[in-house]
Structures are given as C-alpha cells and as structure tokens.
Phi, psi and omega in degrees: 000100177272154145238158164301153188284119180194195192211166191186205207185109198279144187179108157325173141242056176284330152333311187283186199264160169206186148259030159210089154069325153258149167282148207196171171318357227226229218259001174302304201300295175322324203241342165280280147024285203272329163289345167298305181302315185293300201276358166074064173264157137201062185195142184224121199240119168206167182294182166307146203249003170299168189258137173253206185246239193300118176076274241094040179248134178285016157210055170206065196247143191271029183178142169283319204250348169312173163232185186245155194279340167316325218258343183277157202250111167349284215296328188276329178305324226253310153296354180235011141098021194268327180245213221202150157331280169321345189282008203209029193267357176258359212309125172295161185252132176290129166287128183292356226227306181231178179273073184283088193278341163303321194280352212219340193268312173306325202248356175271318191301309163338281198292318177308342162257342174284324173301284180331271175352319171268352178290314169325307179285312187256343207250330192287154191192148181355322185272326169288317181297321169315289158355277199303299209289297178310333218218037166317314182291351145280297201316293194332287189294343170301289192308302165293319168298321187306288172341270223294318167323288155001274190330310227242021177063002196068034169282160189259132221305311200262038157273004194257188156337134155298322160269003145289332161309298170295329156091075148294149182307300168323294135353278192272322168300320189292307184292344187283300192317312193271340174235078185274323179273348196255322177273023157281305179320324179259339169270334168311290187310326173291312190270021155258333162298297186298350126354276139355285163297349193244353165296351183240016188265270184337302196322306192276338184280330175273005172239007168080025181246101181263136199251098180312140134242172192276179176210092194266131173278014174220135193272132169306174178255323160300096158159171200294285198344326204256282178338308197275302177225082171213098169261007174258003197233147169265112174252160184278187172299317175294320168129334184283155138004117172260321174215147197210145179291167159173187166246152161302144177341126190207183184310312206272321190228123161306318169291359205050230203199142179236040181357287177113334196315182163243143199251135186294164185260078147007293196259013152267352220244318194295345173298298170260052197031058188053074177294334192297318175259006178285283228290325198282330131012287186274314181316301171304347202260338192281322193275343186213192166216021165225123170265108174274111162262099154007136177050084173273282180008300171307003193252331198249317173205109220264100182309103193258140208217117171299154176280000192253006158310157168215043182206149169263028159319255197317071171224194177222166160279131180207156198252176190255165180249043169316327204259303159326330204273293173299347169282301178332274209294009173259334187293321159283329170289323187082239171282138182225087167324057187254143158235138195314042213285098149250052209259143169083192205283129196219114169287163190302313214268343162271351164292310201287331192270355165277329160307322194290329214252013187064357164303119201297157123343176140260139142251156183226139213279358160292304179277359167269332160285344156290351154291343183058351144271167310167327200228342168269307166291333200287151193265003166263008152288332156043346217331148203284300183303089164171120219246086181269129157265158138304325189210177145246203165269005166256003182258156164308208182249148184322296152347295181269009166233356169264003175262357172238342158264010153302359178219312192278349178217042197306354158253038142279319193283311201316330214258311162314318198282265177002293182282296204255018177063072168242125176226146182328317177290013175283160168274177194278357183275323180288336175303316191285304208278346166292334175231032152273331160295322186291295193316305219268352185243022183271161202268008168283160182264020180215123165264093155291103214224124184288134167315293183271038167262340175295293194299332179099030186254152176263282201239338188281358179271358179312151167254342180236167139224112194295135198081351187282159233204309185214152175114357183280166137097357196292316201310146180201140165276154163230148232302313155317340163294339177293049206313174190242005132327273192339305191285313181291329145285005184249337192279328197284299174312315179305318193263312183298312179276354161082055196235359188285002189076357202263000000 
C-alpha cells in the first residue's frame, strides 16, 4: 500500500485545548482541523481512541473496540441539549498545561449521567437503536463488563462471582436484569462518543485531512476483549495468565518491558479465520482511513515472558501467524491501509513480511542519527515507501533530545555539523525547524511531526516514557500556541518538498 507524498502531525486528542481538563471533540479538535488545513497538513496522526486502565495509557484499554468517554466534548453535550449551562455552575478549575485525570474522570462522569437522564427520557431514536444493533458484536459485552466493574468494586474480572466470570449462561442474563440501567448508561455514552467522533472525522475528510490510527496488537487483561473471550487468548482454569507480552532489553529499558498483555491463542484465532481481528479492523476502518499498527514485530514473532516474572529478561521468541493473518483481512477487506512501527529489533522474516503485503515502514529520525549511518539518516536514501518522524509518543521531544546528545552523545552532533550545517550557536527554534526540515526533505513519502516538536518544546512536554508505569499521557497545549510562524513554516516546508497531499 503506497501513499501519497504528503505530511501531517501526530497529536492525541487528549492534548488539545479545552475548559475541562482535556482535550476532547469539541471545538479544540475542530480549530486543530482547521490549523491542519491552513498549514497545508493532511494527515492527523493520534493513539488509540479507547477508553482507558491502567496508568491513563491509551493502550491498556478496557476495549479494543469501545471509545473513551473522556474524549466527548462538554460543549457538543451542551448544543445538542442533553445538558445546560447551569449544569456547569460548579465547574472545577483545570489545569490548562497537564491532564489531572482523577479530577477530569469525578467531572465527565457527573456530566455524562446528567446527559444520560435526559437521554432516557427525551432522546432515544431511531439512530440509537441503529447504533446497538450495528455495533452489537462488542457493544453488548463492553457494556455489561463496565457495569459489572462497577458492580464488582473495579476488581479485575476474575475476581468477581465465579459464575459471572466465567460467563455462565445464567449468570449473564440474571445480570443483564440486575444492572440493566447502569448497561443503558454505557450504550448512551458510545453512542454520543461515536457521534461525535465520526461528526469531526467527516470535518477533517472534508477538509482534505485524512486521520492516521493506532492498532496496539495486544489488548489489556482486565477488559471485555479477555473477558468475552476467553478462549482466544492463553489463560489457566482461573482465568490468569499463563504467558504474557513485552520486549527484550532494548534502548528504553536494560530489562525490556514487561508488558503484562495476554498473549493470543493463535491457533484457535486461526480456526475461524481470525474472525475476531477481521472484526476489530473493519471497526477501525470505520474510525480512521489509515492504521499504524503499534509492535508490528509481533504479528511475525512474538517475545513470550511466563507470567509469575517479573522482568522481560527471561523470555522466548515465539512465532505468529502474520501472514496468515493479512491474507484473512485482504479477503475480507480487500485493500487494508497500513503502517508498520517496525522500530527496535527488527529480522529479515519481519521485512518480508512487510514487504510481501507493501506495507511502509518507520524511520524515526532520532534513532537514525544515533545510528550513525548514512543510509539511514541521510533523507535521500530513503525508500519512497516509509513513514519518517522527528519522534513518536514514546521518544522525546526533538528538542529535548538534542539538549541532552550534546553532551550525552557528541557523535550525533559531530554527523549533524558534517551533514546538515548544524552549529552549536542555533537558538531552539532553528535547532527544531532544522531537523524538522531533514524530515521533510527525506525521499520518503510520508512525514510525520509530533506537535511539540512544530511548537518547539522540550523534554517536560514529552507524552510517554516507556517502561514508566504512571505520570504519563498528560501533556496538553493551549489554544495560543498555535502561533501563525509556525503555520507558515510548515506551508512553506510543505509546498518546497512537494508535501501537499494531493
């Protein structure tokens, strides 16, 4: 799948500005859009759009295929009349700068049941009942797990009754009875997020902004996916883990990462042909028109970690049915728009398998100048096929990493001076926009630039630090940054390298 040459700007939207703590749907997202548009972006690069668990991490979601309810927007609540003004007469005051997410979590909820009440009464129609009834093959057990989380204190499902765990027959109908109004509650909330989301999705396809998404290929264990099913995923009798994902020592941890996900049972997933990831696919496909899948490595071979570890030293390689898997989804699918984070330790047999299906690649442009080759950084080696960043959401900020190899890495600078005219005396703005140009002038055809690496920010604006567990996912702008430079230096870079998308 080649795409056109053209360039954009990855930013959650958790990120964006709002007046209640987050960035949400609503006219931040609409006024980013429109700076999307301005500066001649046409690509919106964001995480997983789920609602999330553990750490506030968008990719330890209590669904794969749900959205998260932090992200609906007050304001849109407030125009389509499910609440008031007055409903906000109390409003806490927010940090504009970061993601207070307890504080932001006590105050969605408030308004979102308050929405709900009136939803009960005055609102449902026809477009809801379509809603349940399309997206059934999730909604239902999404909705009854939340409840029963509720229900069940936020224990972790298989801790709960055993025969609601296990999801005896019985069992889940006596419960559908008993929280029957707390899972109304949770089919309200999807379906005014996907409302939402696909009114500002439409915004940006009409504005020539086509929307990367993410694909984390592994799912939390705490959530309806492991819960609904699981006989696809390997668990003991109880219900744990037997093995669980991460990586091997690698740049971010001498120890690797130790993910925790549960790792699928392949060969059951392969029995109906994978219906399961066809389905969550065709879901995504509904939501974005590009997919980046997170770990592609893992599709061709996977790092298997016993679950009682407690480091992802001791683990094996063990291999996948990648291929397989994409031969399913072109059968269903036809063409499947994908790109590759083939980042970190990368084998012959996981190139073939990006190859085979033409899926681009990544380079990222911090770690090819720390490669120190020459084929890797320099931007005319290039492949036409390969999706270049200054960063991700796991690296620093551009910024912030050339304020830290000036000292921790002087034959990065040395490569810099050498290649790109780079001298110690640029101030941080020519430093940012100097090697946001080295991106932009690579033969790849797609460019990606983390916002703050456009705003110029350093190390305290990062959004992940990988293997860190809590303090993450925070970072947020406010409506003023977008200065009209900025915008003219991306139009400018945009229109010289031949970036417009069209």
């Amino acid at each position: 799948m080649y795409f056109n040459r053209a360039s954009g700007i990855l930013l959650h939207p958790t990120s964006l500005p709002s007046n209640y703590g987050i960035g949400d749907l609503g006219v931040g997202a609409y006024d980013f859009i429109d700076f999307l548009q301005r500066s001649k972006q046409s690509i919106w690069q964001i995480l997983p759009l789920n609602p999330v668990g553990y750490g506030e991490s968008p990719y330890q979601c209590f669904s794969v295929f749900a959205g998260n309810p932090m992200l609906i927007s007050v304001d849109k609540l407030i125009e389509d009349g499910f609440i008031t003004e007055q409903d906000l007469s109390n409003l806490p005051i927010f940090n504009q700068h970061q993601v207070q997410f307890a504080l932001v979590k006590e105050f969605k909820e408030k308004i979102l049941r308050k929405s709900f009440e009136f939803f009960d009464v005055f609102g449902k129609g026809i477009t809801y009942i379509n809603f349940i009834h399309q997206n059934k093959h999730w909604l239902e057990d999404y909705a009854l797990f939340m409840a029963l989380k509720e229900h069940f204190a936020g224990e972790v499902w298989n801790r709960w009754d055993k025969a609601i765990a296990f999801r005896e027959e019985q069992a889940v109908e006596n419960y559908k009875i008993l929280l029957s109004r707390e899972i109304e509650y949770h089919y309200f909330v999807q379906y005014i997020f996907f409302d939402q989301w696909a009114k500002l999705k439409k915004y940006a396809n009409d504005n020539g902004v086509k929307i990367i998404g993410d694909l984390p290929i592994y799912v939390a264990y705490n959530s309806s996916d492991v819960w609904a099913n699981t006989g696809l995923f390997q668990l003991d009798s109880f219900g744990n883990p037997i093995v669980v994902a991460g990586v091997p020592p690698d740049y971010f941890s001498e120890t690797g990462q130790l993910w925790g996900n549960p790792i699928y049972d392949w060969d059951k997933m392969e029995q109906d042909d994978f219906k399961w990831w066809v389905a969550r696919v065709t879901d995504l496909l509904k939501q974005v028109d590009m997919i980046r899948i997170d770990h592609f490595i893992g599709l061709e071979a996977y790092w298997e970690i016993e679950a009682s570890e407690k480091t992802a030293i001791n683990g094996q390689w063990v291999k996948a049915p990648g291929e397989k898997l994409f031969l399913a989804l072109e059968e269903h699918l036809r063409s499947v728009p994908i790109i590759a984070e083939d980042l970190g330790l990368i084998t012959p047999e996981v190139e073939e398998l990006k190859n085979k299906f033409r899926f681009p690649g990544m380079k990222v442009l911090q770690f090819a100048l720390e490669s120190g080759a020459p084929e890797q950084f320099l931007p005319y080696y290039h492949a036409s096929n390969l999706v270049v960043y200054t960063g991700t959401h796991d690296n620093d900020t551009i910024l912030g990493w050339y304020q830290n190899i000036l000292t921790a890495h002087p034959q990065v600078v040395k490569l810099l001076s050498k290649y790109f005219a780079f001298s110690t005396d640029m101030n941080e703005q020519q430093v940012c926009w100097r090697l946001i140009e080295i991106a932009f002038q690579s033969m790849a055809n797609t460019v990606i630039i983390p916002l703050q690496d456009i705003l110029c920010l350093d190390s305290k604006a990062k959004m992940n630090q990988p293997g860190i567990g809590n303090g993450n996912w925070t970072w947020r702008f406010t409506k003023d940054c977008l200065k009209p430079a900025a915008e003219k230096k991306l139009v400018d870079l945009t229109l010289f390298y031949n970036r417009a998308g069209k």
